[in-house]
C-alpha positions as CSV (number, residue, x, y, z in Angstrom):
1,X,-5.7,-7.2,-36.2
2,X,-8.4,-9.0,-37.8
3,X,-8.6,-12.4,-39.6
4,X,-9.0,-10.8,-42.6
5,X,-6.5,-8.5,-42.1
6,X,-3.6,-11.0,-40.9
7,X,-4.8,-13.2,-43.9
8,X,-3.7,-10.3,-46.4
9,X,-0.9,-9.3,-44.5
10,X,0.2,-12.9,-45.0
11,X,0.0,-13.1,-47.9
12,X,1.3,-10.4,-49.1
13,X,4.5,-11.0,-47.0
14,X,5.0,-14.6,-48.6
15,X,4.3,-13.1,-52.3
16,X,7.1,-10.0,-52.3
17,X,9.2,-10.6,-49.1
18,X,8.1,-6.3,-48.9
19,X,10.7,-4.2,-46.6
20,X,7.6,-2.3,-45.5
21,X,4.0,-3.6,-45.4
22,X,1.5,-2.1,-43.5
23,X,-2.4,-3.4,-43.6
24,X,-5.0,-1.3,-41.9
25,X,-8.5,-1.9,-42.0
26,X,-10.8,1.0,-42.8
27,X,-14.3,-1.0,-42.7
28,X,-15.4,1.7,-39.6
29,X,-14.9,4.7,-42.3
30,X,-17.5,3.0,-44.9
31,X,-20.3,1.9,-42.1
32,X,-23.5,2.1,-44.0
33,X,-21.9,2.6,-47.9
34,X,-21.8,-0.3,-50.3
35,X,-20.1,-3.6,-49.3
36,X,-20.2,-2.6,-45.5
37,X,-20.9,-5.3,-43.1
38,X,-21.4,-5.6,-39.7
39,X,-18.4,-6.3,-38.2
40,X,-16.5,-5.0,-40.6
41,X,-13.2,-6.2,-42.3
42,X,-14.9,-5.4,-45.8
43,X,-13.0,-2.0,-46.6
44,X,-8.8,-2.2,-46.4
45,X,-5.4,0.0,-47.1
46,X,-2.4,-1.6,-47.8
47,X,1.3,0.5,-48.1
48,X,4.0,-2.2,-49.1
49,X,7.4,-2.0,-50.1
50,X,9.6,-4.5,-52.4
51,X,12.0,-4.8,-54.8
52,X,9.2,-6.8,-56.4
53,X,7.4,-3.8,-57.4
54,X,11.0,-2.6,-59.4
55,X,11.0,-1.8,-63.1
56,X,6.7,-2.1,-63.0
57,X,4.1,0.6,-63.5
58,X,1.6,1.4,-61.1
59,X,-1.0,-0.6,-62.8
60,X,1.3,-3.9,-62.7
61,X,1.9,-3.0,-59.0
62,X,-1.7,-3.1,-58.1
63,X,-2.6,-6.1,-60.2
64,X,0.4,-7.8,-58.2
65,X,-1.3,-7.1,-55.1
66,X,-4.7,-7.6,-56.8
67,X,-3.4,-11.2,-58.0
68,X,-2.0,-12.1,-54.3
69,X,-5.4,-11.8,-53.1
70,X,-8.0,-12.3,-55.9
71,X,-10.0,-14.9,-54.3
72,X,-10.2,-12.6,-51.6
73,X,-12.2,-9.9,-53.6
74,X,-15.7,-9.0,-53.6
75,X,-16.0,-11.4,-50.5
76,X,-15.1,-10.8,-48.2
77,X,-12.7,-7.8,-49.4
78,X,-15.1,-4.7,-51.1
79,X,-12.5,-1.9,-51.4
80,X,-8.6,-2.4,-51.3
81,X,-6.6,0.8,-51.4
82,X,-3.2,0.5,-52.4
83,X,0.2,2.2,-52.4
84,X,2.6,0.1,-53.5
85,X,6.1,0.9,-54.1
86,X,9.7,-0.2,-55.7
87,X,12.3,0.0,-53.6
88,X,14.7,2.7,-53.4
């Protein structure tokens, strides 16, 4: 895992406690697009899962996540894919 990578895994595990959170980074899929930097950790997916997310639309579940790690964004974060879910 990278720094960035365990930074957002982090935390996203202190904000919503999630039952599943899984953080990969995809910065080797974008080499050469936008935002791409050598080295990557620029381009990142995140699946989480938490009773957080309950009662909330899939816009206030992303801006959840968004919020947890807006200084993050636009540097050194580019693209953040997210699939966030309540729990069952």
């Amino acid at each position: 895992m990278t720094g960035i990578q365990n930074e957002i895994k982090k935390r996203l595990q202190d904000r919503f406690q999630p039952s599943e959170l899984n953080v990969e980074d995809e910065s080797h899929l974008h080499q050469g697009h936008g935002g791409w930097r050598e080295g990557g950790e620029t381009h990142f997916r995140v699946t989480i899962r938490s009773s957080a997310f309950n009662g909330k639309s899939r816009i206030d579940q992303h801006r959840m996540v968004n919020a947890a790690l807006d200084d993050l964004m636009n540097n050194p974060i580019h693209a953040l894919a997210i699939k966030a879910h309540p729990e069952a």
